[in-house]
RODO-2510 file (C-alpha; in nm, 4 decimals, decimal comma):
residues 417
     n   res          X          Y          Z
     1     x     0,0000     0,0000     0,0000
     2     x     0,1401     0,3371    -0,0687
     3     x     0,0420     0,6457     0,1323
     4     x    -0,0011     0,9742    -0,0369
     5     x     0,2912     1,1834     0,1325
     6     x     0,1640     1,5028     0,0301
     7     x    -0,1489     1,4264     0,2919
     8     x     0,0930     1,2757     0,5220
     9     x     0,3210     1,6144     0,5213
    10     x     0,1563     1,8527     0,7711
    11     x     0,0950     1,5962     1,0159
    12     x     0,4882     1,4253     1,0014
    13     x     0,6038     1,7957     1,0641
    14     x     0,3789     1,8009     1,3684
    15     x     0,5263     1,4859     1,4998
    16     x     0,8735     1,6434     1,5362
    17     x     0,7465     1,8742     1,8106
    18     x     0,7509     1,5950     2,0540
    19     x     1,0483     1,5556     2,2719
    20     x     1,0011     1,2431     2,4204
    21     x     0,9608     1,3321     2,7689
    22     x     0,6754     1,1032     2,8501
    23     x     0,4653     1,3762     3,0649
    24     x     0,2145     1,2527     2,8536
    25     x     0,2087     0,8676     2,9455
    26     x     0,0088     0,9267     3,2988
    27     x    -0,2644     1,0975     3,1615
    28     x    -0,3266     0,9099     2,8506
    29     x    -0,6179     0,6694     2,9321
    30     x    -0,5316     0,3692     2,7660
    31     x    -0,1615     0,3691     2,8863
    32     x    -0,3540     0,3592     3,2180
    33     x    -0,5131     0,0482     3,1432
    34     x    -0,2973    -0,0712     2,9080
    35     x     0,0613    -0,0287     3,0231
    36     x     0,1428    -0,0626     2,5927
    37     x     0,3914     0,1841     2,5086
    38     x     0,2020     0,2055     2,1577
    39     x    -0,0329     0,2541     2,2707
    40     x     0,0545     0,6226     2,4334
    41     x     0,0503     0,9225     2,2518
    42     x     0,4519     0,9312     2,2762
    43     x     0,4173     0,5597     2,1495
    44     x     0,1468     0,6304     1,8191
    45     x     0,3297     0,9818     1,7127
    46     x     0,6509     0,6986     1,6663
    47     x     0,4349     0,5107     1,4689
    48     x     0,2835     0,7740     1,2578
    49     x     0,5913     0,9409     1,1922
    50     x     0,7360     0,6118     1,0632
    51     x     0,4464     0,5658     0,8355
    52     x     0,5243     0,8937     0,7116
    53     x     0,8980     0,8286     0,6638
    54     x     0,7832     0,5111     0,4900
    55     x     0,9322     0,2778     0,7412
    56     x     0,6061     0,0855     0,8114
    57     x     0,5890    -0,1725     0,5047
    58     x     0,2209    -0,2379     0,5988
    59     x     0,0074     0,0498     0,7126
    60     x    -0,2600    -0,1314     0,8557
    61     x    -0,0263    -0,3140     1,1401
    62     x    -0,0369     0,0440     1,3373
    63     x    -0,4146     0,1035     1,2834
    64     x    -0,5486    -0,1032     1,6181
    65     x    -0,2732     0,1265     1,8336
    66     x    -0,4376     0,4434     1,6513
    67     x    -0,8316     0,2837     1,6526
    68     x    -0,7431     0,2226     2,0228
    69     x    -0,7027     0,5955     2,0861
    70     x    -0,9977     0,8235     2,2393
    71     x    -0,8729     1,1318     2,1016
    72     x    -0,9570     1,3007     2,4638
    73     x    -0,6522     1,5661     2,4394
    74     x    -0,5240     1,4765     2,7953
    75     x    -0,1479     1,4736     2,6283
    76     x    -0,2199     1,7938     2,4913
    77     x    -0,2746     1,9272     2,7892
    78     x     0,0111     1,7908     2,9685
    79     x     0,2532     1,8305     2,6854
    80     x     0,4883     2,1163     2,7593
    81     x     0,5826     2,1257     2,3798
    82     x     0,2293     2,2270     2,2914
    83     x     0,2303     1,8920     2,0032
    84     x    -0,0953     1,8986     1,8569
    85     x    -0,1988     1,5535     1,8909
    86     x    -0,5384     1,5334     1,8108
    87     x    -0,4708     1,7132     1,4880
    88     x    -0,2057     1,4331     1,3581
    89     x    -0,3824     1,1481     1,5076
    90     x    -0,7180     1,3191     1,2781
    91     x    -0,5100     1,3462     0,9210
    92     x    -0,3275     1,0135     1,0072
    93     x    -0,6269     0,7819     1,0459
    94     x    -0,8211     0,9857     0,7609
    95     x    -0,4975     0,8830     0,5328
    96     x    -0,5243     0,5275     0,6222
    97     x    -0,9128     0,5324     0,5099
    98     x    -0,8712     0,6710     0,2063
    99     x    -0,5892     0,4952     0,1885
   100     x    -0,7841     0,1370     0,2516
   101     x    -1,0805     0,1805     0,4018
   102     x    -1,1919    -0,0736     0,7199
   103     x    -1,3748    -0,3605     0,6209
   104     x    -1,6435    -0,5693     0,8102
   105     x    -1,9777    -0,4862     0,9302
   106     x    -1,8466    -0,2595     1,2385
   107     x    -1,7286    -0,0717     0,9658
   108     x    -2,0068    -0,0439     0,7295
   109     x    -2,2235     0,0498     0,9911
   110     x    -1,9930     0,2913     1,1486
   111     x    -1,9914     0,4829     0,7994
   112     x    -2,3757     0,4177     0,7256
   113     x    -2,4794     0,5484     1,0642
   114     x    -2,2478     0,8387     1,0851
   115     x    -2,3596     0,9921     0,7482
   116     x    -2,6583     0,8423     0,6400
   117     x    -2,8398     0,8663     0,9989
   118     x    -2,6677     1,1011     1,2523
   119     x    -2,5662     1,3834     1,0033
   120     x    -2,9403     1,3635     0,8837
   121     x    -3,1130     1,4987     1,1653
   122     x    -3,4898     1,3953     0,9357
   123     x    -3,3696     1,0128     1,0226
   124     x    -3,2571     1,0453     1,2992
   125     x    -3,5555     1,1517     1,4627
   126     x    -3,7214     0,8300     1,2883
   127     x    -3,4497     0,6274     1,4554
   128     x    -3,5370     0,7178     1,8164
   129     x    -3,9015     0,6626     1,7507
   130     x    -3,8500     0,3541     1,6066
   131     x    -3,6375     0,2644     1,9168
   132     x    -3,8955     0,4714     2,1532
   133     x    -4,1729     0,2550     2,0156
   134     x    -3,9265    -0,0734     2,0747
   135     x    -3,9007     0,0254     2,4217
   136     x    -4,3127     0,0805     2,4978
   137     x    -4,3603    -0,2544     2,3864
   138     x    -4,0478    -0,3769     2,5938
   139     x    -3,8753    -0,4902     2,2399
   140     x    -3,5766    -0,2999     2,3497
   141     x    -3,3755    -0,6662     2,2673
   142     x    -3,5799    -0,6541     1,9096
   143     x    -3,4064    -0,2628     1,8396
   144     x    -3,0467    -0,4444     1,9111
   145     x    -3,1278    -0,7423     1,6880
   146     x    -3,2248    -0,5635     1,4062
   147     x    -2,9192    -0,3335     1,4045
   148     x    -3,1508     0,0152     1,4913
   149     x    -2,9154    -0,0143     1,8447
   150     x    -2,5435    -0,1692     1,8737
   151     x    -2,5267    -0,3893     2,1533
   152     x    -2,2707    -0,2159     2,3115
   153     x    -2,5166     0,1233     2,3225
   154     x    -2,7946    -0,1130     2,4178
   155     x    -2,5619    -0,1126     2,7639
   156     x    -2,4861     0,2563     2,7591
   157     x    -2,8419     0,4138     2,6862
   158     x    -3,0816     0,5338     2,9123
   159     x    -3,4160     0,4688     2,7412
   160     x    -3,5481     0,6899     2,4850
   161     x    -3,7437     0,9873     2,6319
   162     x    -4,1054     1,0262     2,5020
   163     x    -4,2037     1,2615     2,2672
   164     x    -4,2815     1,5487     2,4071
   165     x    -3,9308     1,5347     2,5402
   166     x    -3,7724     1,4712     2,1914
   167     x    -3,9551     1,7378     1,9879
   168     x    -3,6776     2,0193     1,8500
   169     x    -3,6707     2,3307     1,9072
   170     x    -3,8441     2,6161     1,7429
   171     x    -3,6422     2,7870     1,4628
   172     x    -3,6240     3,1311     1,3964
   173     x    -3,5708     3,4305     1,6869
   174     x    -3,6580     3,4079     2,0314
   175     x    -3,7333     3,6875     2,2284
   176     x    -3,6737     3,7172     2,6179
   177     x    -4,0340     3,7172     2,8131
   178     x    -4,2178     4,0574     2,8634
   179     x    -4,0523     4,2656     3,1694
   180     x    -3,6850     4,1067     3,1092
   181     x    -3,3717     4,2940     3,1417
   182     x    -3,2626     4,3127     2,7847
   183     x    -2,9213     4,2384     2,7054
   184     x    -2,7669     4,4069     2,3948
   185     x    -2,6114     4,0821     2,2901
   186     x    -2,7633     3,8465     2,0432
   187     x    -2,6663     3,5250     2,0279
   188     x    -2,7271     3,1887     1,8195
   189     x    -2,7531     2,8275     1,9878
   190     x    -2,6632     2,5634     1,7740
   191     x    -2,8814     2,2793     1,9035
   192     x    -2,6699     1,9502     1,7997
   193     x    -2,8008     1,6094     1,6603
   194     x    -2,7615     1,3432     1,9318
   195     x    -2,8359     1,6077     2,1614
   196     x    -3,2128     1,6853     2,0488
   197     x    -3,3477     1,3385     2,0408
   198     x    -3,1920     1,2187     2,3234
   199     x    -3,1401     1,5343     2,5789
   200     x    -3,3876     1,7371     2,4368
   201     x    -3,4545     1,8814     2,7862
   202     x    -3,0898     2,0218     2,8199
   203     x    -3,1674     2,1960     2,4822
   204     x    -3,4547     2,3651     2,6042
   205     x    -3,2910     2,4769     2,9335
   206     x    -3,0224     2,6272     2,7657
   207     x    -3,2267     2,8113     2,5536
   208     x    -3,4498     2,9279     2,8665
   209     x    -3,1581     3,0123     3,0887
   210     x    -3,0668     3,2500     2,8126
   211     x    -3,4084     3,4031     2,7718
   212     x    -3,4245     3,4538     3,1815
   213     x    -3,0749     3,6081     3,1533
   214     x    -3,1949     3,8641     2,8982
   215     x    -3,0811     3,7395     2,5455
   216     x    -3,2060     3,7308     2,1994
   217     x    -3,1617     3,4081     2,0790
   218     x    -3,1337     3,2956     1,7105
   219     x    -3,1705     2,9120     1,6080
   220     x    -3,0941     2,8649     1,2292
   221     x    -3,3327     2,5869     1,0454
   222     x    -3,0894     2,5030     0,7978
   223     x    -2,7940     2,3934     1,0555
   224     x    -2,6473     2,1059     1,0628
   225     x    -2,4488     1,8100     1,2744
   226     x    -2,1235     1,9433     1,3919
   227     x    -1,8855     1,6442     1,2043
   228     x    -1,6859     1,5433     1,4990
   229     x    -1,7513     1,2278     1,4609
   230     x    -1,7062     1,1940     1,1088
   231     x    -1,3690     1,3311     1,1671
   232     x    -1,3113     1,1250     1,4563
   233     x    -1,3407     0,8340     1,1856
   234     x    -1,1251     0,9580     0,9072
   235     x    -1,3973     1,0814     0,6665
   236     x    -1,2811     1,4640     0,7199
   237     x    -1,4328     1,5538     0,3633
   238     x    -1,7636     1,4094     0,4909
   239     x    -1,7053     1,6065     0,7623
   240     x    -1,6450     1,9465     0,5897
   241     x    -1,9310     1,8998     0,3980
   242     x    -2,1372     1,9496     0,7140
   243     x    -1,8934     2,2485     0,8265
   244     x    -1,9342     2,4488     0,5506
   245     x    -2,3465     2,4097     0,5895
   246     x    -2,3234     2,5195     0,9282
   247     x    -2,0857     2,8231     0,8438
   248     x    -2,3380     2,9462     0,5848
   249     x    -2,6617     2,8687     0,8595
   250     x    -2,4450     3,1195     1,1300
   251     x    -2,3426     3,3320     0,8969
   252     x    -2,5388     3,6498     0,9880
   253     x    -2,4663     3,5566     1,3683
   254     x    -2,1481     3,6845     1,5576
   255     x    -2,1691     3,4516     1,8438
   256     x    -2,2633     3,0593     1,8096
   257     x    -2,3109     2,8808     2,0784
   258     x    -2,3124     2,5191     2,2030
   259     x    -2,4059     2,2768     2,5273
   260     x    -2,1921     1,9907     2,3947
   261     x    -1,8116     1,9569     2,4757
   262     x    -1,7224     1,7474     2,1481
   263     x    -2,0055     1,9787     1,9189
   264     x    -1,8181     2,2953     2,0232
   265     x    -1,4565     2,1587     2,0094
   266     x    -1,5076     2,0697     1,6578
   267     x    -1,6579     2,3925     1,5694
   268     x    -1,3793     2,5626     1,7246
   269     x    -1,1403     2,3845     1,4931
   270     x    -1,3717     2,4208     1,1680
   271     x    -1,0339     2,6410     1,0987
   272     x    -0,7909     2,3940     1,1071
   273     x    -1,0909     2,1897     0,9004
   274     x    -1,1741     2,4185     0,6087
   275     x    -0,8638     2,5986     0,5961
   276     x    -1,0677     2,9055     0,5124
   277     x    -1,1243     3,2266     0,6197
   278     x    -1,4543     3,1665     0,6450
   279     x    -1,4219     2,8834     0,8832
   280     x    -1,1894     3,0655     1,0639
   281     x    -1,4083     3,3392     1,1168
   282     x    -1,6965     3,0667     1,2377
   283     x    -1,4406     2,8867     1,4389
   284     x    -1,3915     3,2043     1,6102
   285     x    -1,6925     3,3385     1,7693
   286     x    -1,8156     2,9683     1,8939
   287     x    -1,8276     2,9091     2,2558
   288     x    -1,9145     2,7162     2,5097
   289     x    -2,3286     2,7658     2,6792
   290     x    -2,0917     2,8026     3,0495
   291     x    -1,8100     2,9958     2,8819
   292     x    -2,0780     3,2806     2,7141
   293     x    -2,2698     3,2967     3,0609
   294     x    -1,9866     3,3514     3,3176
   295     x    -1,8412     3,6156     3,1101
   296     x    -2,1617     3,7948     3,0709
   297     x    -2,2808     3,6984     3,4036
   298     x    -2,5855     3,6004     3,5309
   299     x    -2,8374     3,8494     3,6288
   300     x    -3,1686     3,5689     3,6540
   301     x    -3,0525     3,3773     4,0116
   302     x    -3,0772     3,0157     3,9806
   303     x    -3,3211     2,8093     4,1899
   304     x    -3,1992     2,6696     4,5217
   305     x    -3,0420     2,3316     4,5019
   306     x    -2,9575     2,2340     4,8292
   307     x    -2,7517     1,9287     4,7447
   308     x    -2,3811     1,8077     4,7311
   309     x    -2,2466     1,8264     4,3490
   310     x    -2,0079     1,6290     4,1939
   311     x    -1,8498     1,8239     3,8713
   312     x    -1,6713     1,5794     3,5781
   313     x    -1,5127     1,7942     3,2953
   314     x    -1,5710     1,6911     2,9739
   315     x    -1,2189     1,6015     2,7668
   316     x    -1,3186     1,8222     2,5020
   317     x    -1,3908     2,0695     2,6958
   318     x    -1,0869     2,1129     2,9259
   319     x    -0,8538     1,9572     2,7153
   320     x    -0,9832     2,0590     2,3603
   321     x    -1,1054     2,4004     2,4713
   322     x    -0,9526     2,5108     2,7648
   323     x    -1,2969     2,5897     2,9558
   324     x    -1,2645     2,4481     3,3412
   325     x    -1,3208     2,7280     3,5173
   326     x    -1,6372     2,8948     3,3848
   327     x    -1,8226     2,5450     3,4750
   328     x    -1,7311     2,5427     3,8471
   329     x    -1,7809     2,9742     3,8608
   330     x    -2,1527     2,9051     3,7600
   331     x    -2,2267     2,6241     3,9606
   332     x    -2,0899     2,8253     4,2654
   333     x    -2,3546     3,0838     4,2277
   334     x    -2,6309     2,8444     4,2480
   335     x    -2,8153     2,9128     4,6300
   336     x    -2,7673     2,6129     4,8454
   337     x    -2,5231     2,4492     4,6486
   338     x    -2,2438     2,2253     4,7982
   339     x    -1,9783     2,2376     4,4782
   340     x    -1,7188     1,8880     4,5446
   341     x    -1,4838     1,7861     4,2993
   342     x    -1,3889     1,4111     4,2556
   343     x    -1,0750     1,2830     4,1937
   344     x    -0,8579     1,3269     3,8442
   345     x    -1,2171     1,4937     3,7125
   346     x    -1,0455     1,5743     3,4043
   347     x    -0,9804     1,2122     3,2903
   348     x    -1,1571     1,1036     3,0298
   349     x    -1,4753     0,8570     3,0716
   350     x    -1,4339     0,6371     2,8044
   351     x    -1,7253     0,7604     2,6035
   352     x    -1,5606     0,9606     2,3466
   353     x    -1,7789     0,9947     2,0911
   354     x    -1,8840     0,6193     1,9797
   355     x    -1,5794     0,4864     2,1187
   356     x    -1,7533     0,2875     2,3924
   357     x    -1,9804     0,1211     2,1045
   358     x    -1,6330     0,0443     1,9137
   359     x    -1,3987    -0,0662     2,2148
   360     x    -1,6426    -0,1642     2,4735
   361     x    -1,4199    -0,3485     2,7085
   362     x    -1,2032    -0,0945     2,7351
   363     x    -1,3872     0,1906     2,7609
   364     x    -1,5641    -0,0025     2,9847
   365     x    -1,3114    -0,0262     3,1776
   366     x    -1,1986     0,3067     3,1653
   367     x    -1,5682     0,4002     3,2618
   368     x    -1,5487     0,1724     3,5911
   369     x    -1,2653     0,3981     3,6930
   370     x    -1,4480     0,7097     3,6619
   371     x    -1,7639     0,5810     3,8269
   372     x    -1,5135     0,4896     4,0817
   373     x    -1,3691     0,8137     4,1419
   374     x    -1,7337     1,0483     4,1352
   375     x    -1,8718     0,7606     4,4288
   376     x    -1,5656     0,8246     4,6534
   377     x    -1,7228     1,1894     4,6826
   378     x    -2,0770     1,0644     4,8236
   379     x    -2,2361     1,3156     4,5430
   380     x    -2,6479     1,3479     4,5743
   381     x    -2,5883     1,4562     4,1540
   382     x    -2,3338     1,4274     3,8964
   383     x    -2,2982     1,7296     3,6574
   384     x    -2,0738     1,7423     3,3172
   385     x    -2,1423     1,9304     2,9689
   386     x    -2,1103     1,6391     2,7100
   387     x    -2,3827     1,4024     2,5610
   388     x    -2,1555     1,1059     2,5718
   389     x    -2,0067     1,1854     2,8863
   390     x    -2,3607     1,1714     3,0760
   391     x    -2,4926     0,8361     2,9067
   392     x    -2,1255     0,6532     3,0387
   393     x    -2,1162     0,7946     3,3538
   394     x    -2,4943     0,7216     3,4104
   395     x    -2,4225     0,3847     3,2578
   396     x    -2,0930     0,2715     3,4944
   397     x    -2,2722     0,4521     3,7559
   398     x    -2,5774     0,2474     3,7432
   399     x    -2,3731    -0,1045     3,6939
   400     x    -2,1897     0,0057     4,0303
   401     x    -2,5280     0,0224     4,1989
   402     x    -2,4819     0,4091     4,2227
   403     x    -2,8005     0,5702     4,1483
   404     x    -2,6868     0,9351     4,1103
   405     x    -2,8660     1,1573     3,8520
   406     x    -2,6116     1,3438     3,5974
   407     x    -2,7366     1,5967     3,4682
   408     x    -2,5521     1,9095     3,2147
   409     x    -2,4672     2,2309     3,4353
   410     x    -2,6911     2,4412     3,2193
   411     x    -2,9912     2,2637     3,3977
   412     x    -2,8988     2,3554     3,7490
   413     x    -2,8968     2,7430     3,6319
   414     x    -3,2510     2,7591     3,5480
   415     x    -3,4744     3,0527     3,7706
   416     x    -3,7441     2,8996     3,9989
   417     x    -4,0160     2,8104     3,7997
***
């Protein structure tokens, strides 16, 4: 197989940043379990730049090391060369797809599912009613035989909310209710694809936290999914595809923003993506639902929650975005509120994405450590800002015997009703 070194370029120059200290080793979550050298991020960016030198005579040998990776950004973080991992890791699996793409039905499905059903938000609403209606008639084993739900999310899934959970939200321009302090900031709230079906209700307190707090709020019809996952999977032009939709949908729109951690890292990279100035210029004015809010502040006071809270962060949002802070400020100002933080909270869960569908022993493993950590802090709730991130911790949670709601921040901010 030959590898097209012109793809292969940007991403081998990238590799020579690394010094081979190894601060990266302890927080990389498969070296954890692992203990594999290659399968580190010091230990893949050897074997990517040796398929870019052309010292690996068959690609594929590296590709379970690289498959095996969650792409959560811990190195990145802990790197004190500032190596942009995720970025390399990205161009080298898309070069080994288009290179040979993965055969199998794990593969076929992956690809079918990612673009065919998730990037169409029109079947994916079908989907979850066709798994909402498996459920009602307790044919929830029926949804995972006939392929509608992988067995591995059969395990991970909390059952389908009903419909009046799962509806979208309204497009067009929301105003804040009559006798609200206006706010001369308009902003847009791009509203996901997982996220609407399946956390519909975080959706809607997001967008009535921001209508308490005094802002005009935007939602675009024409917007799309977000593409992290296609990237995730090597189909970047897939991917862009979807970026450049949503860069036209926010065009008029100076600030876009988002309630998932992997959603809003992506869009924060459509730069790096495109390779436009127009993506660049999208890229740049997306932020995160507790980033916007505890630099604008809150002026509608949250109701009382007088219970103890355990706060996760989300990889892609303290590793891929840098946000840790503004979570925890806006918690804090939530009346009765006892704030805890558990143990290495910025480790990933092993959710990534549809890496726990993918790699379910390990990132079932890596999940049983992070339900591990939250119980040592007794928590009465469980809060973190990522899709995937609440389904696996509710998941390992639950098979611990832990019954501990987890919920998204944005949902303990909303004003007594």
């Amino acid at each position: 197989m030959v590898l097209s070194s012109e793809s292969l370029v940007e991403s081998y120059t990238r590799t020579l940043d690394c010094v081979h200290c190894g601060l990266c080793l302890p927080h990389c979550p498969t070296h954890q379990v692992l203990g594999v050298e290659a399968d580190s991020p010091r230990g893949r960016i050897y074997l990517m730049r040796a398929l870019a030198e052309g010292r690996i005579e068959e690609p594929e040998s590296i590709r379970p090391f690289l498959d095996r990776c969650l792409d959560c950004r811990a190195c990145e973080t802990a790197c004190p060369s500032g190596v942009r991992y995720g970025e390399i890791l990205e161009a080298t699996r898309a070069e080994l797809e288009r290179a040979q793409p993965k055969r199998g039905i794990a593969a076929w499905l992956t690809r079918t599912l990612l673009w065919h059903v998730v990037a169409n938000q029109r079947r994916l609403r079908l989907m979850f009613w066709l798994l909402r209606t498996s459920e009602v008639l307790g044919l929830r084993w029926l949804a995972t035989k006939l392929r509608l739900m992988p067995a591995s999310m059969a395990q991970i899934a909390p059952p389908v909310p009903p419909a009046s959970e799962r509806r979208p939200l309204r497009t067009g321009v929301h105003k804040p209710p009559p006798g609200t302090k206006l706010r001369d900031v308009r902003v847009a709230l791009f509203t996901g694809c997982v996220m609407e079906p399946m956390f519909g209700r975080v959706n809607r307190a997001t967008l009535t936290v921001l209508l308490a707090n005094g802002f005009e709020v935007h939602i675009p019809e024409s917007q799309r999914c977000c593409g992290a996952l296609l990237v995730h999977a090597g189909q970047p032009d897939r991917a862009r595809t979807l970026a450049n939709e949503n860069v036209r949908a926010f065009a008029d729109d100076d600030i876009v923003l988002n309630n998932s951690a992997g959603c809003g890292c992506a869009m924060k990279e459509y730069d790096h993506l495109l390779g436009t100035a127009d993506g660049k210029a999208f890229a740049a004015k997306c932020q995160d639902i507790s980033e916007f809010l505890a630099t604008e502040g809150l002026t509608a006071t949250p109701a009382e929650q007088p219970i103890r809270v355990a706060y996760d962060d989300p990889c892609h949002l303290c590793h891929g975005q840098g946000v840790t802070r503004q979570p925890r400020e806006l918690l804090q100002q939530v009346p009765g509120i006892d704030l805890v933080s558990p143990t290495k909270s910025d480790d990933c869960c092993g959710s990534a994405g549809i890496y726990n569908m993918l790699q379910p022993k390990l990132a079932a493993e890596i999940g049983r450590t992070k339900a591990a950590h939250l119980h040592e802090c007794a928590p009465d709730m469980i809060v973190t800002g990522n899709p995937g991130c609440m389904m696996q911790i509710d998941s390992h949670m639950r098979r611990s015997g832990h019954n501990v709601p987890v919920r998204h921040p944005i949902e303990l901010l909303l004003p007594p009703q």
